[in-house]
ZADREN-560306 format. One line per field, with one value per residue (C-alpha): residue in three letters; chain; x, y, z. Coordinates in Angstrom, 1 decimal, always signed. Layout:
BEGIN
aa: c(ALA:...)
ch: c(A:...)
x: c(X:...)
y: c(Y:...)
z: c(Z:...)
***
This chain:
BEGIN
aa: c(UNK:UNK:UNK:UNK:UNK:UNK:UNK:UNK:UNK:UNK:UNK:UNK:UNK:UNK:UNK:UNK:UNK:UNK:UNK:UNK:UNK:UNK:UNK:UNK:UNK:UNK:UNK:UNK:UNK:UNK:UNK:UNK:UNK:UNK:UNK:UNK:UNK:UNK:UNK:UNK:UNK:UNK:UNK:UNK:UNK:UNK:UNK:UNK:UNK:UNK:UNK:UNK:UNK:UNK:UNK:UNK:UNK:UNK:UNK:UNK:UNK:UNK:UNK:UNK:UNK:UNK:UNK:UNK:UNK:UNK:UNK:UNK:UNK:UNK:UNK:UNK:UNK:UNK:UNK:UNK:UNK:UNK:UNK:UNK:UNK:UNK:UNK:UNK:UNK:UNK:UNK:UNK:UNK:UNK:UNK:UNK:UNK:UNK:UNK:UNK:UNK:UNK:UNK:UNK:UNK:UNK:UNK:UNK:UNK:UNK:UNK:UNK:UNK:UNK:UNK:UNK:UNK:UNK:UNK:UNK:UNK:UNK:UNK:UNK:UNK:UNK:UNK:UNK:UNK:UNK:UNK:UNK:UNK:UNK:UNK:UNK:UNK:UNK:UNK:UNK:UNK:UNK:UNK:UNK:UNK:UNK:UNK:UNK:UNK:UNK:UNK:UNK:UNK:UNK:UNK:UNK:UNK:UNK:UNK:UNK:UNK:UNK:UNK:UNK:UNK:UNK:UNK:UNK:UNK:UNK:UNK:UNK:UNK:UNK:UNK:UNK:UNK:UNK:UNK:UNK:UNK:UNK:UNK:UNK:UNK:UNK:UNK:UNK:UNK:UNK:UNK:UNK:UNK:UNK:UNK:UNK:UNK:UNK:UNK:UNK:UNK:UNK:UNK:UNK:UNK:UNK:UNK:UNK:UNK:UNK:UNK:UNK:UNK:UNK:UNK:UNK:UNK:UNK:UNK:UNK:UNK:UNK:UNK:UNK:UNK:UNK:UNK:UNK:UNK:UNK:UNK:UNK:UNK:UNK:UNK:UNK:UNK:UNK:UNK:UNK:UNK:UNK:UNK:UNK:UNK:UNK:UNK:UNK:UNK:UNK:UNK:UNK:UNK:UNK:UNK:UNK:UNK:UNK:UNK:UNK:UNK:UNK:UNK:UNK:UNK:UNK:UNK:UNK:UNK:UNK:UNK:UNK:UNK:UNK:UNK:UNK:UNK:UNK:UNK:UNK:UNK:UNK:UNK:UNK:UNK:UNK:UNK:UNK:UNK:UNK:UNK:UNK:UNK:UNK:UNK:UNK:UNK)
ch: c(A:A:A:A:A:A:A:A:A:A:A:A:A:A:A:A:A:A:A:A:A:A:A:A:A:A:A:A:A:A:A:A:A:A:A:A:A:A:A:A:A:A:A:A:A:A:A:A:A:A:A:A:A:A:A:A:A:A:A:A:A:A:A:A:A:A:A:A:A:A:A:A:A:A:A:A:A:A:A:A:A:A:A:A:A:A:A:A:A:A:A:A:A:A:A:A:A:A:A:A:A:A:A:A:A:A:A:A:A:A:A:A:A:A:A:A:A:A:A:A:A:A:A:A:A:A:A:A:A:A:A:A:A:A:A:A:A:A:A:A:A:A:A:A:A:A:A:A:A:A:A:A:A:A:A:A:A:A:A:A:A:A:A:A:A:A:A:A:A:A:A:A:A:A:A:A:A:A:A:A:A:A:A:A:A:A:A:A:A:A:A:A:A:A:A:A:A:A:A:A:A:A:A:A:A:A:A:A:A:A:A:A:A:A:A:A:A:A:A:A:A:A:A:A:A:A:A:A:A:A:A:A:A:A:A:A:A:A:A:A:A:A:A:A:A:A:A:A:A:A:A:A:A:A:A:A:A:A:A:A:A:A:A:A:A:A:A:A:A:A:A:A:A:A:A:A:A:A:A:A:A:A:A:A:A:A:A:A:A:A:A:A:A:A:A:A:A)
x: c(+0.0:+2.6:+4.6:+1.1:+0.7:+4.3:+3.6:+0.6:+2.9:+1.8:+4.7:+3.4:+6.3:+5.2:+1.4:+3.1:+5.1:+2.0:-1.0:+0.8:+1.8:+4.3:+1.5:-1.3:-4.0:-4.2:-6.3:-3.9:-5.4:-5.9:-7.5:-10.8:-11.0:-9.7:-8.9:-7.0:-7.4:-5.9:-6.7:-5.6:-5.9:-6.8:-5.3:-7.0:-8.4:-9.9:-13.2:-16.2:-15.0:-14.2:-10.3:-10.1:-10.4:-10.5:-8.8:-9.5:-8.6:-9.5:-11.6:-14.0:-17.1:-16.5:-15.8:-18.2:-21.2:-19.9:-20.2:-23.0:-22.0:-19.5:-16.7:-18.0:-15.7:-15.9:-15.0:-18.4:-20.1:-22.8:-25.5:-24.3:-28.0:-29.3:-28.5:-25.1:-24.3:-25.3:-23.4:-20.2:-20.8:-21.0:-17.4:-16.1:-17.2:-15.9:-12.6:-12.3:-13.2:-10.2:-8.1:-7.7:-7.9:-9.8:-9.1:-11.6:-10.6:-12.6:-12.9:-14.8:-14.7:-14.9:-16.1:-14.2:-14.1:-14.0:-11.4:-9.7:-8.3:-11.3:-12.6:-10.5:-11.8:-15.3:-16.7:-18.1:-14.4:-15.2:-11.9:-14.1:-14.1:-17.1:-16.3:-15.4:-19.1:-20.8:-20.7:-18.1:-17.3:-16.2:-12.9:-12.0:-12.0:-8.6:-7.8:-4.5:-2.8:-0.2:+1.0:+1.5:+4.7:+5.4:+6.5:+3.4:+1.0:+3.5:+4.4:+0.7:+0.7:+4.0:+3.0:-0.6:+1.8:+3.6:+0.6:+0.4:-2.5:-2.8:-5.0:-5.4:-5.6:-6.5:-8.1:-9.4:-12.8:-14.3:-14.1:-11.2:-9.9:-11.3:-9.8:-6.1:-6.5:-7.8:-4.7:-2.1:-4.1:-5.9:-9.2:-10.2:-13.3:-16.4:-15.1:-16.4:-20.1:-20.0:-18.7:-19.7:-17.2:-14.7:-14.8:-15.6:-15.0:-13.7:-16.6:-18.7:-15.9:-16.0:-19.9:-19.6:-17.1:-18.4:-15.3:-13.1:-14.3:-12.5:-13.1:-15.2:-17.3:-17.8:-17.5:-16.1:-12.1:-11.8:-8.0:-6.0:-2.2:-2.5:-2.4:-5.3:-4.9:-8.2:-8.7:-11.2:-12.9:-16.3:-17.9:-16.1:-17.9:-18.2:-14.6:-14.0:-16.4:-14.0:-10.8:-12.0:-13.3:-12.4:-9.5:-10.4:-10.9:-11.3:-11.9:-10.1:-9.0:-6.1:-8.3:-9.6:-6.3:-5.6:-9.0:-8.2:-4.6:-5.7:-8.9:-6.6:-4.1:-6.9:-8.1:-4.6:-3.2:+0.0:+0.0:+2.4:+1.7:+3.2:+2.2:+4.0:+2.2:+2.4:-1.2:+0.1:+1.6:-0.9:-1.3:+2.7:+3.2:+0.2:+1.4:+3.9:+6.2:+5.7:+7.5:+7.4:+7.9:+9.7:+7.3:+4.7:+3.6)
y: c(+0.0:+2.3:+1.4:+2.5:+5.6:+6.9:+5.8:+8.1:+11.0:+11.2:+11.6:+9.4:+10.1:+13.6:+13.0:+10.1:+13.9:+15.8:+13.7:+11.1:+12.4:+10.3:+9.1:+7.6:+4.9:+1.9:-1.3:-4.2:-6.3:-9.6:-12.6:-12.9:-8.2:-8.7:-5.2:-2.5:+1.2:+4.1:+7.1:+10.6:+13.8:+16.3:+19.9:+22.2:+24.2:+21.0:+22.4:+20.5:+20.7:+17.3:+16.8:+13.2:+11.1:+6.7:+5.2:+1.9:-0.6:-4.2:-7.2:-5.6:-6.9:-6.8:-3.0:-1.7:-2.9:-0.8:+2.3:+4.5:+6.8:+6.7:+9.3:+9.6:+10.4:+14.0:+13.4:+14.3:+12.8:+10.6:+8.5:+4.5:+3.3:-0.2:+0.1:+1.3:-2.0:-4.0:-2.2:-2.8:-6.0:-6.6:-5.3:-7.0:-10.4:-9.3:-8.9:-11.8:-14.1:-12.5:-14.1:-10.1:-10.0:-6.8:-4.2:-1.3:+2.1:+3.8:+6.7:+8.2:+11.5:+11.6:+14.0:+15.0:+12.2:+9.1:+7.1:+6.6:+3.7:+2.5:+1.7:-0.8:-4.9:-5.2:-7.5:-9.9:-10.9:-9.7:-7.1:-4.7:-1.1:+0.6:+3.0:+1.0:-0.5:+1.8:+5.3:+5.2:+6.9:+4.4:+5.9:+3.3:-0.6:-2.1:-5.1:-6.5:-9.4:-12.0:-13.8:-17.1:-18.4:-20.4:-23.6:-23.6:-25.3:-28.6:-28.6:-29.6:-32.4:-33.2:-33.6:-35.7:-38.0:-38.6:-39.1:-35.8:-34.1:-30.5:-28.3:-24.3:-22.8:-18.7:-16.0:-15.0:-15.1:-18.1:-16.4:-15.4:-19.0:-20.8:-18.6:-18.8:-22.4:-23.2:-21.1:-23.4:-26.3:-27.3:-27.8:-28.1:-25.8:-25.9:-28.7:-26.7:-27.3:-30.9:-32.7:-31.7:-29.9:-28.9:-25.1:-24.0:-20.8:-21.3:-20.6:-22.5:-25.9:-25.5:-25.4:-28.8:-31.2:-29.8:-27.8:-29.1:-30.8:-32.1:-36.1:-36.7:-33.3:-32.8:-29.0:-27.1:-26.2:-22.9:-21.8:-24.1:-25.1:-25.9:-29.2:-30.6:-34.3:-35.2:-32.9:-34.5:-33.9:-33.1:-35.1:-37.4:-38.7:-35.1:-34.6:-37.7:-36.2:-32.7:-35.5:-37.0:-33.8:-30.4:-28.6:-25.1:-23.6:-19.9:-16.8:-19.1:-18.1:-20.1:-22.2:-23.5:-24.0:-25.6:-28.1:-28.9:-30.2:-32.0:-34.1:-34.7:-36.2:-38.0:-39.7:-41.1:-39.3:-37.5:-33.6:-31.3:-27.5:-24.3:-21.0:-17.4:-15.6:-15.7:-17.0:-20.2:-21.4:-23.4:-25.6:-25.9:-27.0:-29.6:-31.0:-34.2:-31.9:-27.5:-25.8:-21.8:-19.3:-15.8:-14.4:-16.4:-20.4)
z: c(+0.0:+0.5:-2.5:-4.0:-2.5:-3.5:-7.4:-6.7:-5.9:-2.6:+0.6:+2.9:+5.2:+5.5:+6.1:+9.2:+10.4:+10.6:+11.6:+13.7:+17.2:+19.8:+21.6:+19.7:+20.5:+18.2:+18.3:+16.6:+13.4:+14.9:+12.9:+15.5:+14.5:+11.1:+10.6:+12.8:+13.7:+15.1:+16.7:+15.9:+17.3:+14.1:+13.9:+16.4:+13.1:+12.0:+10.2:+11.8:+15.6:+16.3:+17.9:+17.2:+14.6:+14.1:+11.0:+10.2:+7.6:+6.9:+5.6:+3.1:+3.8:+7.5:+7.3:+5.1:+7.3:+10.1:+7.6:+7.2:+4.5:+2.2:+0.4:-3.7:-6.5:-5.8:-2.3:-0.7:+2.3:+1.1:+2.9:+2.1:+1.5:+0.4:-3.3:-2.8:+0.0:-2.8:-5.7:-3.2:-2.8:-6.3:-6.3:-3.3:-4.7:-8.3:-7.4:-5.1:-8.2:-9.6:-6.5:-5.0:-1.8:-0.8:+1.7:+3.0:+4.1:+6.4:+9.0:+11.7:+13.7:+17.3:+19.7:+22.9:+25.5:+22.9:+21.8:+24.8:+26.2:+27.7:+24.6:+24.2:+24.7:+25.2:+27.9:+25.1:+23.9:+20.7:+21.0:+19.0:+20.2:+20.9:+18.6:+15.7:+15.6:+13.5:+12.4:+9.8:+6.5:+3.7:+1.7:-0.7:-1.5:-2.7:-4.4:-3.6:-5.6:-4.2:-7.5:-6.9:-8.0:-10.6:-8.7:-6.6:-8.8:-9.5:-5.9:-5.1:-8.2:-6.4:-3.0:-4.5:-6.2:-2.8:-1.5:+0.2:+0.5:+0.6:+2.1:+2.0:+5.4:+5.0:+7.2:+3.2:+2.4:+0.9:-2.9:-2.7:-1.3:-3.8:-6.7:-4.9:-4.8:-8.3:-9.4:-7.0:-8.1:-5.4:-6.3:-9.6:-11.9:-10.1:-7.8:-4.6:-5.6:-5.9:-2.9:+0.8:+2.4:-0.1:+1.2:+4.4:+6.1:+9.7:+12.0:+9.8:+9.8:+13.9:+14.5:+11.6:+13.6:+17.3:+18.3:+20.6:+23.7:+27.4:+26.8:+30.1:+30.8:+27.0:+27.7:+24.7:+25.3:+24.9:+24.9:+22.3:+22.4:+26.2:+25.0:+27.2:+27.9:+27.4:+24.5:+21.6:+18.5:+19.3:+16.5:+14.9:+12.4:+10.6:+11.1:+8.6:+6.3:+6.4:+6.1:+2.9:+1.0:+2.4:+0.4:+1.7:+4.9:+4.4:+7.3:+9.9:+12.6:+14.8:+17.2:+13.6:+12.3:+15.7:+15.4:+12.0:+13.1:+15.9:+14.4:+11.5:+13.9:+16.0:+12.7:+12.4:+9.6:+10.2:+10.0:+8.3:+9.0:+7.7:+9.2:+9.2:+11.6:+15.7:+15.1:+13.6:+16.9:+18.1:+14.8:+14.6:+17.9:+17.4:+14.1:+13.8:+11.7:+11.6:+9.2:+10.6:+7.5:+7.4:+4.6:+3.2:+2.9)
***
C-alpha cells in the first residue's frame, strides 16, 4: 500500500510527520477483528469541531457494514444506503473471483471524550471497540494481488503423487480462497459445488465437527495449544467427512487451524503445517512436523 501511495505522488512520510503524534491509541489487526485502527488527534483548526479522529482498515465486507455513508468520487459525504451495499458487494465479490484479496478504508470523527483507552476490549471478547461498531465513512476498496509463484502449482501435483495431501488454510474469504486455490491447483473448476465440504469458512468448519471438547465433561475447550490431555474432537464422524473432502478452509482463525490439526491427527493421519504468523503457533506445535515461514507459505 505504501509502494502505491508513493507511485501516486503522494509523501506518505510527511502525512506520518504531521498527523501522527508520539502518543497515539491503536487497536492491533488480529484474525478474531480482522482489521486494525488508530486514533488521531486532528489539527485544532480542524473544520467541523471534532479533535479526534479513528482510522480503520480491513476485511471488506467486514468493514463496510460498520459504515454509514460513504466518500464519492468528488470526495463528498454521502449517505451509504441499500442500493449502494449491494453495488459494493458486487465489487467485493468481483474482485475476489479475480483471486484479489480486498481491503476497505474507512474513518470516523470523534467528539471529545472518545477514543480513549477505555474503549478498548469489550466484555463480550469480541476485542471490538465501541467506537469501531458503527458510524463510519467508507474511503475506498482495494484489491491486492499475491501472485502465486510459478513452482506452486506442481508442488501440489508433487506432493498428491507422494501421497500428500494438501489443504489451504486462509483468514481470506471463501471467494477469494477458492480462486487462490484453483490457481495453485488445489481444487479443480467448479469442484467446490459438488462434494460436501470442499470449502468451508472457519466458524462454519468449527460449528460442523463440534469444536473441541474435554473427553469426560464434553465441555467445549476454549484456549487451544495448552495441550489438554483429554482434549477431543467433538464429532467425529463429521470430522471424517472434512478428512476426505475439504481442500479449503477460508476466514479461519487459529483455534480453527488448531482443530483442523488436531482431528486430522486423532483420525490417524500425520499432519504437516506451515504458518507465518504468531497465530500459527498453536497448529505448529500440534502438528507431527511445523515448518514456521519468514514471509509467506
Amino acid at each position: 500500500m505504501l509502494k502505491f501511495i508513493s507511485r501516486c505522488g503522494c509523501d506518505y512520510e510527511a502525512y506520518r510527520a504531521k498527523f501522527l503524534p508520539k502518543e497515539y491509541l491503536r487497536f492491533q489487526f488480529d484474525s478474531s477483528r480482522k482489521r486494525m485502527s488508530t486514533v488521531l488527534v486532528l489539527p485544532e483548526n480542524h473544520e467541523n469541531g471534532h479533535n479526534k479522529r479513528l482510522l480503520t482498515k480491513g476485511a471488506s465486507e467486514i468493514v463496510v457494514e460498520t459504515c454509514s455513508h460513504y466518500l464519492d468520487a468528488s470526495g463528498e459525504r454521502v449517505e451509504l444506503d441499500d442500493n449502494k451495499k449491494q453495488e459494493l458487494a458486487a465489487t467485493i465479490k468481483a474482485y475476489a473471483k479475480q483471486a484479489l484479496r480486498t481491503i476497505a478504508f474507512a474513518y470516523k470523527d470523534l467528539a471529545e471524550g472518545e477514543g480513549g483507552p477505555e474503549h478498548d476490549d469489550k466484555e463480550d471478547g469480541s476485542k471490538l471497540a465501541n467506537i469501531e461498531l458503527e458510524g463510519l465513512t467508507l474511503i475506498a476498496i482495494a484489491g491486492i494481488k499475491d501472485i502465486i509463484r510459478d513452482e506452486v502449482p506442481q508442488a501440489v501435483i508433487t506432493c498428491a503423487q507422494a501421497g500428500v495431501r494438501v489443504r489451504m488454510v486462509t483468514g481470506d474469504n471463501k471467494i477469494t480462497a477458492i480462486a487462490i486455490a484453483k490457481e495453485c491447483g488445489i481444487i479443480q473448476n467448479e469442484e467446490e459445488e459438488l462434494q460436501e465440504c470442499v470449502c468451508m469458512e472457519g466458524p462454519e468448519f468449527n460449528e460442523y465437527v463440534g469444536s473441541l471438547v474435554h473427553k469426560k465433561t464434553k465441555e467445549r475447550i476454549l484456549v487451544m495449544g495448552a495441550d489438554v490431555p483429554n482434549e477431543t474432537i467433538g464429532n467425529l464422524d463429521a470430522m471424517k467427512k472434512v478428512r476426505n473432502n475439504l481442500k479449503v478452509l477460508a476466514r479461519s482463525r487459529p483455534n480453527d487451524k488448531y482443530i483442523m490439526v488436531s482431528g486430522l491427527r486423532q483420525l490417524g493421519d500425520i499432519v504437516a503445517v506451515t504458518g507465518d504468523g504468531t497465530n500459527d503457533a498453536p497448529a505448529l506445535k500440534k502438528a507431527d512436523v511445523g515448518f514456521a515461514m519468514k514471509t509467506g507459505t
